[in-house]
N, CA, C and O atoms as a GROMACS GRO file, in nm:
protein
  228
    1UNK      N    1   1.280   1.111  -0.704
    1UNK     CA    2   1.251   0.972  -0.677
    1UNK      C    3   1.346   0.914  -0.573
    1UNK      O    4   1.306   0.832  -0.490
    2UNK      N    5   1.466   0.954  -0.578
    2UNK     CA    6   1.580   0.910  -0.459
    2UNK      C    7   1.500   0.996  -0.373
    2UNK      O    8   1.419   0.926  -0.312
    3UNK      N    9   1.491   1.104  -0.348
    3UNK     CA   10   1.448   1.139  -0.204
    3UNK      C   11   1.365   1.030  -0.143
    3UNK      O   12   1.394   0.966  -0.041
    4UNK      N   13   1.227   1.016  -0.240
    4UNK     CA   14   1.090   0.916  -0.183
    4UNK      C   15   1.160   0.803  -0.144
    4UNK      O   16   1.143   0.774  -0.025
    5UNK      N   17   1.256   0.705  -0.229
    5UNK     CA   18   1.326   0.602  -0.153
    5UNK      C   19   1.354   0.609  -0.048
    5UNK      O   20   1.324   0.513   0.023
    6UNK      N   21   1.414   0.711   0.007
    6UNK     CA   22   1.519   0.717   0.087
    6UNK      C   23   1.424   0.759   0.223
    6UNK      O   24   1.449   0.704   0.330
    7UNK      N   25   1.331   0.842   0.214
    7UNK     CA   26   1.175   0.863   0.324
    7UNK      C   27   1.160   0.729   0.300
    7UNK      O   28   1.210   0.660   0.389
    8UNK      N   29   1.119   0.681   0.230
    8UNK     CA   30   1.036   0.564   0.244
    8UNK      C   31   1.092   0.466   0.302
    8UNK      O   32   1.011   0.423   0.385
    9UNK      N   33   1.233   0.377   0.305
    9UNK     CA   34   1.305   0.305   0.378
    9UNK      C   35   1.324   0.376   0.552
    9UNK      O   36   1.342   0.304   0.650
   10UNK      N   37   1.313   0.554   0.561
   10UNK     CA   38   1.320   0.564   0.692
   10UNK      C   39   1.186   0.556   0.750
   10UNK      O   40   1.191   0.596   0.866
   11UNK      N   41   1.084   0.524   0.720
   11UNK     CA   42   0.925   0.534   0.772
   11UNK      C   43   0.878   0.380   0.767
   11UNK      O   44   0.764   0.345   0.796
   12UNK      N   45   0.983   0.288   0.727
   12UNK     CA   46   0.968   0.154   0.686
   12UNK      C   47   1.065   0.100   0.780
   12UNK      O   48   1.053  -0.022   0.797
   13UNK      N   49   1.176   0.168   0.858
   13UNK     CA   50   1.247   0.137   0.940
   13UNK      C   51   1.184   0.178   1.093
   13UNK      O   52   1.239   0.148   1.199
   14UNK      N   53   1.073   0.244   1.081
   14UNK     CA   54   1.012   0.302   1.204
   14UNK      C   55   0.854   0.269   1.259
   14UNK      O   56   0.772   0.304   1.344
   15UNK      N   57   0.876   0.172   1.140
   15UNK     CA   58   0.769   0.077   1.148
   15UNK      C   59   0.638   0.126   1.076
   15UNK      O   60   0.524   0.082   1.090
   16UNK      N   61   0.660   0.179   1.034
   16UNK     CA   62   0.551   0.261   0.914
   16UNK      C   63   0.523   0.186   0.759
   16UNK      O   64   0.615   0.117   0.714
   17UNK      N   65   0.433   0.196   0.703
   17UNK     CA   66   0.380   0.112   0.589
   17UNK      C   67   0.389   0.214   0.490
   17UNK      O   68   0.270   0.242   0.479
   18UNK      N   69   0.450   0.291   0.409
   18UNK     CA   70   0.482   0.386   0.330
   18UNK      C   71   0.339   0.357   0.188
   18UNK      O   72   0.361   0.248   0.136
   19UNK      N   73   0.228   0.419   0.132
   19UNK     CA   74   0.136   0.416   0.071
   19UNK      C   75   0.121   0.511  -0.036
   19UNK      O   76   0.054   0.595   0.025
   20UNK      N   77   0.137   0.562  -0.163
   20UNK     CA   78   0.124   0.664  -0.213
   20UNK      C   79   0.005   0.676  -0.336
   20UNK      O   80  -0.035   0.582  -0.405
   21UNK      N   81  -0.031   0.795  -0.341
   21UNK     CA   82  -0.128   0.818  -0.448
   21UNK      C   83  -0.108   0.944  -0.493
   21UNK      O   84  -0.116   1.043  -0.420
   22UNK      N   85  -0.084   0.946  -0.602
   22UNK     CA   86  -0.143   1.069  -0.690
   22UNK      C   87  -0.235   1.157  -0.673
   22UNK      O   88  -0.351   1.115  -0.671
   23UNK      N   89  -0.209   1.321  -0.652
   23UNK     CA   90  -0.338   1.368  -0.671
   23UNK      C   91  -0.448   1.316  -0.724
   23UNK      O   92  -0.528   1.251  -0.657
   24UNK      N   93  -0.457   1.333  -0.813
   24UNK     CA   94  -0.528   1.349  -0.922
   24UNK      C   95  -0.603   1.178  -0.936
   24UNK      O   96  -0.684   1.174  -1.029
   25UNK      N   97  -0.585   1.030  -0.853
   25UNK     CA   98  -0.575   0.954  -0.848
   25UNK      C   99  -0.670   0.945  -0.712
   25UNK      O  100  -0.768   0.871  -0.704
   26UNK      N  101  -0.627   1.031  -0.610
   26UNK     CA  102  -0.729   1.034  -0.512
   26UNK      C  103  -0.844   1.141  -0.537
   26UNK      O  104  -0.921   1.147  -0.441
   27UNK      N  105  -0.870   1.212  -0.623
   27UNK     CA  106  -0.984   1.279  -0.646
   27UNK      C  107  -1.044   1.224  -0.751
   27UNK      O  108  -1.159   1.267  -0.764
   28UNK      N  109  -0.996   1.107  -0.870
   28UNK     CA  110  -1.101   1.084  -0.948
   28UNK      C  111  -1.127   0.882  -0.850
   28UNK      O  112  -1.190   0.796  -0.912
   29UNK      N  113  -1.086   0.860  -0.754
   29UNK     CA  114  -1.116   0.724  -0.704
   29UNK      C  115  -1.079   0.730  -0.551
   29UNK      O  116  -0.988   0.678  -0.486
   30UNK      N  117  -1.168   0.799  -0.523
   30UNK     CA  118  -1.087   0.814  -0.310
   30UNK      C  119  -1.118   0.693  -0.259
   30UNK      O  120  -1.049   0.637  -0.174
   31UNK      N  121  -1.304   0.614  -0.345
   31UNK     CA  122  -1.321   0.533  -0.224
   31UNK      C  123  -1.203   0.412  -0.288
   31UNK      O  124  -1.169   0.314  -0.221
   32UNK      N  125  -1.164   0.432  -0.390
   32UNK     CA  126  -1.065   0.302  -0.438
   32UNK      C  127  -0.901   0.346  -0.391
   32UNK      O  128  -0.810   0.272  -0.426
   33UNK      N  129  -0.876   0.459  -0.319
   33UNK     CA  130  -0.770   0.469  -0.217
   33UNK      C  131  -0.784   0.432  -0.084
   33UNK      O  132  -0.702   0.380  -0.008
   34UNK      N  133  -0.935   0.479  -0.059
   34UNK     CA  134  -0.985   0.450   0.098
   34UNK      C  135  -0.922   0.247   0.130
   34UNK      O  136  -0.870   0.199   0.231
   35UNK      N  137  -0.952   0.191   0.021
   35UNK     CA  138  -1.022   0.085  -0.020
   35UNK      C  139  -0.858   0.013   0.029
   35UNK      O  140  -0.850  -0.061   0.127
   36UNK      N  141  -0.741   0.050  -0.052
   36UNK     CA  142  -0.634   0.049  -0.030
   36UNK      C  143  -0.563   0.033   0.096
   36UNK      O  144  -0.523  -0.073   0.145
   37UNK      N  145  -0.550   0.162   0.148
   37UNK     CA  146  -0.524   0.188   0.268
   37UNK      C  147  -0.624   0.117   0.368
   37UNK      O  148  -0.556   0.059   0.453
   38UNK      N  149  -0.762   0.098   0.392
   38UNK     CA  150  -0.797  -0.023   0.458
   38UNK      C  151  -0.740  -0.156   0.442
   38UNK      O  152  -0.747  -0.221   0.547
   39UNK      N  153  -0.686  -0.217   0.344
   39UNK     CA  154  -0.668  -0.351   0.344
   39UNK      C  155  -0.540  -0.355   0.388
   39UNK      O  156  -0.515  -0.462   0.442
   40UNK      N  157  -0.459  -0.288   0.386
   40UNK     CA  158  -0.315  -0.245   0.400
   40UNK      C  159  -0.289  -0.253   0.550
   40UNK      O  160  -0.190  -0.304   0.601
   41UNK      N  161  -0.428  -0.175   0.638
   41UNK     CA  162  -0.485  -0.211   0.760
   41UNK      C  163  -0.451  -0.336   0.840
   41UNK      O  164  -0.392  -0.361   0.946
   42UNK      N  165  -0.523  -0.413   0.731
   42UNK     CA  166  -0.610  -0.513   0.798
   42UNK      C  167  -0.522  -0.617   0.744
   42UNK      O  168  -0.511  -0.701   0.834
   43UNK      N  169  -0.442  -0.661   0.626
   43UNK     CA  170  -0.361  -0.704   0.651
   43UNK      C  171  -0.240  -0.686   0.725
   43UNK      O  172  -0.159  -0.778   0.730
   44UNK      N  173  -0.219  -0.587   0.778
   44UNK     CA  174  -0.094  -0.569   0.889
   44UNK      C  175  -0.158  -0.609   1.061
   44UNK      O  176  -0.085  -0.635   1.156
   45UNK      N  177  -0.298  -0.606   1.065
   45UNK     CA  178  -0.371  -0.632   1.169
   45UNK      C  179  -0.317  -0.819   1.187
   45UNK      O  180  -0.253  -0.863   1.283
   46UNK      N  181  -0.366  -0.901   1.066
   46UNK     CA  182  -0.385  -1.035   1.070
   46UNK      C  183  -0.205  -1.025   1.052
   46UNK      O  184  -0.120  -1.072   1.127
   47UNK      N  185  -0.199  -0.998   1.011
   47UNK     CA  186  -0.012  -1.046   1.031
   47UNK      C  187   0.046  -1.069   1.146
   47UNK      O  188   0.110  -1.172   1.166
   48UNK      N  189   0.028  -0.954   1.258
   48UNK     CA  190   0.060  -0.973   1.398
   48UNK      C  191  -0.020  -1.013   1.479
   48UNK      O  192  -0.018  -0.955   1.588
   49UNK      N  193  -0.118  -1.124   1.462
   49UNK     CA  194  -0.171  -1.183   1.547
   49UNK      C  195  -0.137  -1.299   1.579
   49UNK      O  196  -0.111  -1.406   1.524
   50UNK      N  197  -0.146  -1.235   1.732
   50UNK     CA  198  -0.058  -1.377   1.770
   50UNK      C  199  -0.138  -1.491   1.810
   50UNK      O  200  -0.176  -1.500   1.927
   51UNK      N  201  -0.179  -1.615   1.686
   51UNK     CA  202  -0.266  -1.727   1.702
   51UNK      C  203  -0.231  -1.799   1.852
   51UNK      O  204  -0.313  -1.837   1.935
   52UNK      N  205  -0.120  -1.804   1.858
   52UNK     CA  206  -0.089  -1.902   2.047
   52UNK      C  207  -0.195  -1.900   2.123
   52UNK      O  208  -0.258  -1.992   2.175
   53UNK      N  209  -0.213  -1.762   2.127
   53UNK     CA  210  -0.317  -1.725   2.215
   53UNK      C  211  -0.462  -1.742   2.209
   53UNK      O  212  -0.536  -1.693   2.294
   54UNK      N  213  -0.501  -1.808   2.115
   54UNK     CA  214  -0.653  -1.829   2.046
   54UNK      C  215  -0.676  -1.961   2.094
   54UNK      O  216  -0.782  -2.006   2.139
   55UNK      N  217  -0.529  -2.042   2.077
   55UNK     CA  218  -0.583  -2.171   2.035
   55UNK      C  219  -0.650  -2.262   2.190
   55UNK      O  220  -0.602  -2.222   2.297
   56UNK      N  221  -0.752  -2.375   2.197
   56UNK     CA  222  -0.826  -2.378   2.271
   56UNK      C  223  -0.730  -2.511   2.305
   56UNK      O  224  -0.709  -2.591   2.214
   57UNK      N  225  -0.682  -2.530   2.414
   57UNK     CA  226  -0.651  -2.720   2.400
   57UNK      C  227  -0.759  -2.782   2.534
   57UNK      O  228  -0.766  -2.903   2.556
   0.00000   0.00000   0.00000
């Protein structure tokens, strides 16, 4: 478990979103990992958008 910390703070320092699943977790529910890792997506998508640029004056 210290190892995974310790990956995980360096893949989190490199700008990486660290995500994990269980075997056995992605073979009895992939599309409910798929499902995961999309939103994980798409909220990191809407996070860095930069509204300035949208707005109409």
């Amino acid at each position: 478990m210290v190892r995974d910390l310790c990956n995980d703070q360096m893949l989190v320092q490199s700008g990486w979103i660290p995500i994990h699943f269980w075997e056995k977790e992605v073979i009895k529910n992939l599309s409910e990992c798929i499902d995961e890792i999309e939103e994980t997506i798409i909220s990191q998508l809407i996070d860095n958008v930069d509204y300035s640029d949208s707005i109409i004056w």
